[in-house]
C-alpha positions in Angstrom: -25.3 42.3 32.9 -23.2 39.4 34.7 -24.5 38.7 38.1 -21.8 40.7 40.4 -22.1 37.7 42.9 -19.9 35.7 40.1 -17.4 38.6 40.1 -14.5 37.1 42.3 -10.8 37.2 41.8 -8.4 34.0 41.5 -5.4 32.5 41.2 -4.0 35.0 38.6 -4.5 37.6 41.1 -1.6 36.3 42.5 2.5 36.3 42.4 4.5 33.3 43.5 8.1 33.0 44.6 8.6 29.8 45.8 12.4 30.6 46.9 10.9 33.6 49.1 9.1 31.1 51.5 10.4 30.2 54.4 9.1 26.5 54.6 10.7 26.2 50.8 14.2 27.7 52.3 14.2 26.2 55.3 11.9 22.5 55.5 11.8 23.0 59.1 10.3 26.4 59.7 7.0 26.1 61.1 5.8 29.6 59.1 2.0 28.5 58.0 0.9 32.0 57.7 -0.6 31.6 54.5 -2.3 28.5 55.2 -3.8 30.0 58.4 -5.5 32.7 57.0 -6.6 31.5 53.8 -10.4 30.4 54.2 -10.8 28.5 51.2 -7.5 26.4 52.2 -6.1 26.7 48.3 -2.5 27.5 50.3 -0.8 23.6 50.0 3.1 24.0 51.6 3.7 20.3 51.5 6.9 19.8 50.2 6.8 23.1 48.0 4.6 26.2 48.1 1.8 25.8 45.7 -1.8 27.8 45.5 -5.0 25.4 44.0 -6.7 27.4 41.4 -9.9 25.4 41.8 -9.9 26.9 45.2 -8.5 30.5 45.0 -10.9 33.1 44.4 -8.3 36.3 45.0 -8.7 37.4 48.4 -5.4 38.3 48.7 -5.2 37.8 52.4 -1.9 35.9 52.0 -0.2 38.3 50.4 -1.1 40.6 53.4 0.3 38.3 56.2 3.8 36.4 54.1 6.7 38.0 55.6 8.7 37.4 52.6 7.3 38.2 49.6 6.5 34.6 48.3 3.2 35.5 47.9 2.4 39.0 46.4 -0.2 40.9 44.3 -0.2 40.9 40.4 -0.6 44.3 40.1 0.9 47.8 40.3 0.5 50.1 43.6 2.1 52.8 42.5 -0.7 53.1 39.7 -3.2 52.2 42.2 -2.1 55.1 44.1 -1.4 57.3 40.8 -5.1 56.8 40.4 -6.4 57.8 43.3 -4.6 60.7 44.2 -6.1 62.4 40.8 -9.3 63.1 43.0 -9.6 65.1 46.0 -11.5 62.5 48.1 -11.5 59.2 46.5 -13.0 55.5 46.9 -10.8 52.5 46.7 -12.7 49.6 45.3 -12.7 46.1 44.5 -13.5 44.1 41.3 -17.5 44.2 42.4 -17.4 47.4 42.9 -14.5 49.3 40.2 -17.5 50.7 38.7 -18.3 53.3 41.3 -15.0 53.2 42.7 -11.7 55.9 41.4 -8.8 52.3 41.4 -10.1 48.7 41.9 -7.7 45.6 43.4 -9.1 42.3 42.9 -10.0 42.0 46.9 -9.9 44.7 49.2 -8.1 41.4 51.4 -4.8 42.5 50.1 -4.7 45.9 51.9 -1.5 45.1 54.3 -0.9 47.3 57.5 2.0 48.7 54.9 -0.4 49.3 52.0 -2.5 51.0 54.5 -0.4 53.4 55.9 0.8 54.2 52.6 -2.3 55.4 51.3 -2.7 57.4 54.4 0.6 59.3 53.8 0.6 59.4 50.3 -2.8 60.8 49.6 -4.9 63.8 51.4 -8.7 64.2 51.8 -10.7 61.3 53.0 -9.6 57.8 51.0 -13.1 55.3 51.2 -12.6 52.2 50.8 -15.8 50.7 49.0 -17.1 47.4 50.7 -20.5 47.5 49.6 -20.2 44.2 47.5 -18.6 42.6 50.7 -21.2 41.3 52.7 -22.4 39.0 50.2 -18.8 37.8 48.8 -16.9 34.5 49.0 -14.3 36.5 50.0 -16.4 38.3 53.0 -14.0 36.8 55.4 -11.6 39.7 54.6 -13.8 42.2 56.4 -12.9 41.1 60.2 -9.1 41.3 59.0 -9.3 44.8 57.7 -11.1 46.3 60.3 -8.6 44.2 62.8 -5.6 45.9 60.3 -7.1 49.8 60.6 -7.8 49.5 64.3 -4.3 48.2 64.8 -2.9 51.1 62.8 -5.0 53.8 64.8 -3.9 52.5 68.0 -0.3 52.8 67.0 -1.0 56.3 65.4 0.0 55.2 62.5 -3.0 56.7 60.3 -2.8 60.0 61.7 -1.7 63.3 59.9 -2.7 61.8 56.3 -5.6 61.1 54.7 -9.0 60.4 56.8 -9.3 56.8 56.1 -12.7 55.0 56.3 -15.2 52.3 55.0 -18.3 52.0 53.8 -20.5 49.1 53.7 -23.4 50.6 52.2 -24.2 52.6 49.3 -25.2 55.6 51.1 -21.8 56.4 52.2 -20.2 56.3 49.4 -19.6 59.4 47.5 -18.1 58.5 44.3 -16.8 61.8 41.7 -14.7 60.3 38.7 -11.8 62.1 37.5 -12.6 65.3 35.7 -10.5 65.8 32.3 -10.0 68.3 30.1 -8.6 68.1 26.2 -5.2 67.4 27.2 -5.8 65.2 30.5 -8.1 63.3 27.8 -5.3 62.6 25.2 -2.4 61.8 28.2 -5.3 59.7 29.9 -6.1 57.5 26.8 -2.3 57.2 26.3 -1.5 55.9 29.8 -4.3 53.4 29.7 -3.5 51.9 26.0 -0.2 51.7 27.3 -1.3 50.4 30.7 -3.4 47.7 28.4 -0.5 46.6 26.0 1.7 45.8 29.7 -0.9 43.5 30.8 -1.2 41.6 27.6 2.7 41.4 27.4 2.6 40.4 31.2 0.1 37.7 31.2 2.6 35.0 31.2 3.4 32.0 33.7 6.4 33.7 34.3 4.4 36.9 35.3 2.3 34.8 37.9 5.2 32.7 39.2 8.2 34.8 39.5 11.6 32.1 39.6 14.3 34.2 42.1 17.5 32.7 42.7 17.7 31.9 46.2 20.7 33.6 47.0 19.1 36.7 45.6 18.1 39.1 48.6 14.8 41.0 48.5 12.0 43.1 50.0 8.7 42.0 49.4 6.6 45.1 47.8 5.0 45.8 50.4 7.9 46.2 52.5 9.1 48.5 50.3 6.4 50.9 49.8 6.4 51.5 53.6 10.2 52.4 53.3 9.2 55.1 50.3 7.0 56.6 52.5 9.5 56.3 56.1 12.1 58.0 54.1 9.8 61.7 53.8 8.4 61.3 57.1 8.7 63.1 60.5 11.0 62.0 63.2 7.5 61.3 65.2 6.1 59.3 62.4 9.4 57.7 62.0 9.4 56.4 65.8 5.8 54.8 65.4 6.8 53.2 62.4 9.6 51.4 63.9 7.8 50.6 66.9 4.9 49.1 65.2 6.9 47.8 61.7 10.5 47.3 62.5 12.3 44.2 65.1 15.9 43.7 66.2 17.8 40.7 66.7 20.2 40.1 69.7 23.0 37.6 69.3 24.7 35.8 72.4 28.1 34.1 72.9 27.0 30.4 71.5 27.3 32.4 68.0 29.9 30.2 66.0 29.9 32.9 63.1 29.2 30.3 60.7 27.2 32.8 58.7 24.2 30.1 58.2 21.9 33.0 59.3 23.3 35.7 56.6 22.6 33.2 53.5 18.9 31.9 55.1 18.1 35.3 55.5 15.4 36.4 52.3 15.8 39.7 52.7 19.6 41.0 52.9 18.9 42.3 56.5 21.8 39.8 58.0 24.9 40.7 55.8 28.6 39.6 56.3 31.8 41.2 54.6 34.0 39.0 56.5 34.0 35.1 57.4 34.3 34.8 61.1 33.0 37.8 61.7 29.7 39.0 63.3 26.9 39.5 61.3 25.8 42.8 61.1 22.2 43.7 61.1 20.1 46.5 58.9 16.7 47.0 60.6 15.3 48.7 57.8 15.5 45.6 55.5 14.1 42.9 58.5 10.3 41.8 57.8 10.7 39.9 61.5 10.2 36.3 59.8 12.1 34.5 62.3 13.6 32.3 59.6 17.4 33.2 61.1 16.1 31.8 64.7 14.6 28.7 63.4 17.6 28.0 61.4 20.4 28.6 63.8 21.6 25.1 65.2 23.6 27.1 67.9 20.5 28.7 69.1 22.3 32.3 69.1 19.5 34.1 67.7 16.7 36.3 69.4 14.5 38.2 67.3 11.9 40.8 69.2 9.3 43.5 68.0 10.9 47.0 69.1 7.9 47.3 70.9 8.8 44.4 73.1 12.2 45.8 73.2 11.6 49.0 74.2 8.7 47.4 76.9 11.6 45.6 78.9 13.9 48.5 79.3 
C-alpha cells in the first residue's frame, strides 16, 4: 500500500485559459490573486500565465480565488454532486481520503464560496467534508482558507436552509455509508462509471488541461455558473443574500467617452453594447467584480463596488 503522504494532486489537476486572465488581457492589471495564495509559488504571470509542474501539487486554491476562470478545476461538479446526493448524509473527500469518502476532488483547496453554497442548496442531510488526511499534507495550507470560506458564508447566511455542512479532522467524526445498490442501480452504476472512464481517457489531452478561448469570446468561469443554477430556484431571501455577498455594480460618471474599451476588456459579457456611442449597459448577474473594466479605463469613468458596500452608503 502507497504511503498516503505521497498522495498529492498536481498540475493536471488543473485548467488553464490564458485569455481569461486579467494580467494576459490587460498587461497592466495588478490582479496577483493566484500568485498570492498559492504557497508553493508554482503561479509565474510574468509576461503570460503559466503554472510550474515541478511545483504544483493540486491545491486548487487558485482556482478558488481567479475571478475569471483562467484557472479552473479538471473535473466535473455536477458529477461530484450527482455522487453525493445518492446518500442521505454524505462525506466529501479528497484524493487521501476517496477511500472512505462518497466523491473525492484532488484538494478539498478548490471548494470556492460558490462551490460551497452549492452543495449546501443542492443537497440535504448533513454534507462532511473529510479532512482527516489534512493535517499532515503539503497542501495543509488549505485548511485556514476553508474554514475562513464557511465562516464567511455563515455570517452572510448563506449556508442556511440546506444541507448541515461541517468538517472533520479526525476519524471519529466521520461517518462514512457507501451507496447501497440493488440489481439495476448495479448494472446503471457500472455503466456510468465505464462511461465516466472512457471520457477521462478521451480527455487527457493538452488541450483538456489548457483550454485556448478566443479572447473576444465572453464567459463565466464554472464556478460562477453553478451559483447562478442554484440562484435561479431560490427564495427571494436567499436571493438577496446572494447578491449581497456574490454580486457588485458599477457606476459610470460623465468623463465616459463611450469608447466601448470597457465592453471588449470585459471576460465575462457583463458590460455589453448594441450601439457605438452609446452607454454600456450592465448585467449584474454575469459580473465576477474583477475590476479589469476600472483598471483599463484611461478616462477613469469606472467604479466598481460590492452591493454590500453599496447598500452600506445609502
Amino acid at each position: 500500500m502507497a504511503d498516503t503522504n505521497t498522495i498529492i494532486g498536481s498540475r493536471d489537476d488543473l485548467v488553464t485559459d490564458a485569455s481569461r486572465c486579467l494580467k494576459m488581457r490587460f498587461s497592466e492589471s495588478r490582479c496577483r490573486r493566484c500568485v498570492d495564495i498559492c504557497p508553493h509559488k508554482a503561479v509565474s504571470l510574468d509576461g503570460f500565465l503559466a503554472i510550474n509542474p515541478n511545483h504544483c501539487s493540486g491545491c486548487l486554491l487558485c482556482t478558488a480565488v481567479c475571478p475569471a476562470g483562467a484557472l479552473e478545476q479538471n473535473n466535473d461538479f455536477s458529477n461530484i454532486l450527482a455522487q453525493l446526493s445518492r446518500v442521505s448524509n454524505p462525506v466529501l473527500g479528497c484524493l487521501r481520503t476517496k477511500g472512505c469518502s462518497n466523491a473525492a476532488l484532488p484538494c478539498l483547496g478548490g471548494l470556492s464560496d460558490e462551490h460551497l453554497a452549492t452543495l449546501c442548496h443542492s443537497l440535504s442531510g448533513k454534507l462532511t467534508l473529510n479532512l482527516t488526511a489534512c493535517s499532515n499534507c503539503p497542501n495543509n495550507a488549505m485548511i485556514s482558507h476553508l474554514h475562513q470560506r464557511l465562516a464567511g458564508l455563515f455570517e452572510a447566511e448563506l449556508l442556511n436552509g440546506g444541507c448541515n455542512i461541517v468538517t472533520a479532522e479526525s476519524a471519529q467524526d466521520i461517518n462514512y455509508r457507501d451507496e447501497s445498490v440493488d440489481r439495476r442501480s448495479f448494472f446503471k452504476s457500472f455503466g456510468n462509471s465505464l462511461f465516466k472512464s472512457v471520457a477521462v481517457i478521451l480527455s487527457s489531452t493538452n488541450e483538456q488541461i489548457e483550454r485556448r478561448t478566443e479572447y473576444a469570446v465572453k464567459r463565466l468561469p464554472v464556478r460562477r455558473d453553478l451559483l447562478q443554477r442554484i440562484r435561479n430556484k431560490c427564495s427571494p431571501k436567499f436571493e438577496a443574500q446572494i447578491q449581497k455577498h456574490f454580486d457588485s455594480c458599477i457606476s459610470l460618471n460623465n468623463t465616459c467617452t463611450r469608447c466601448q474599451g470597457c465592453v471588449a476588456i470585459c471576460p465575462t459579457g457583463a458590460l455589453q453594447t448594441e450601439l457605438a456611442g452609446t452607454l454600456p449597459t450592465f448585467d449584474q448577474n454575469l459580473c465576477t467584480g474583477c475590476g479589469l473594466c476600472c483598471e483599463f479605463c484611461l478616462d477613469e469613468a469606472l467604479q466598481i463596488l460590492n452591493l454590500s458596500d453599496r447598500i452600506g452608503r445609502k
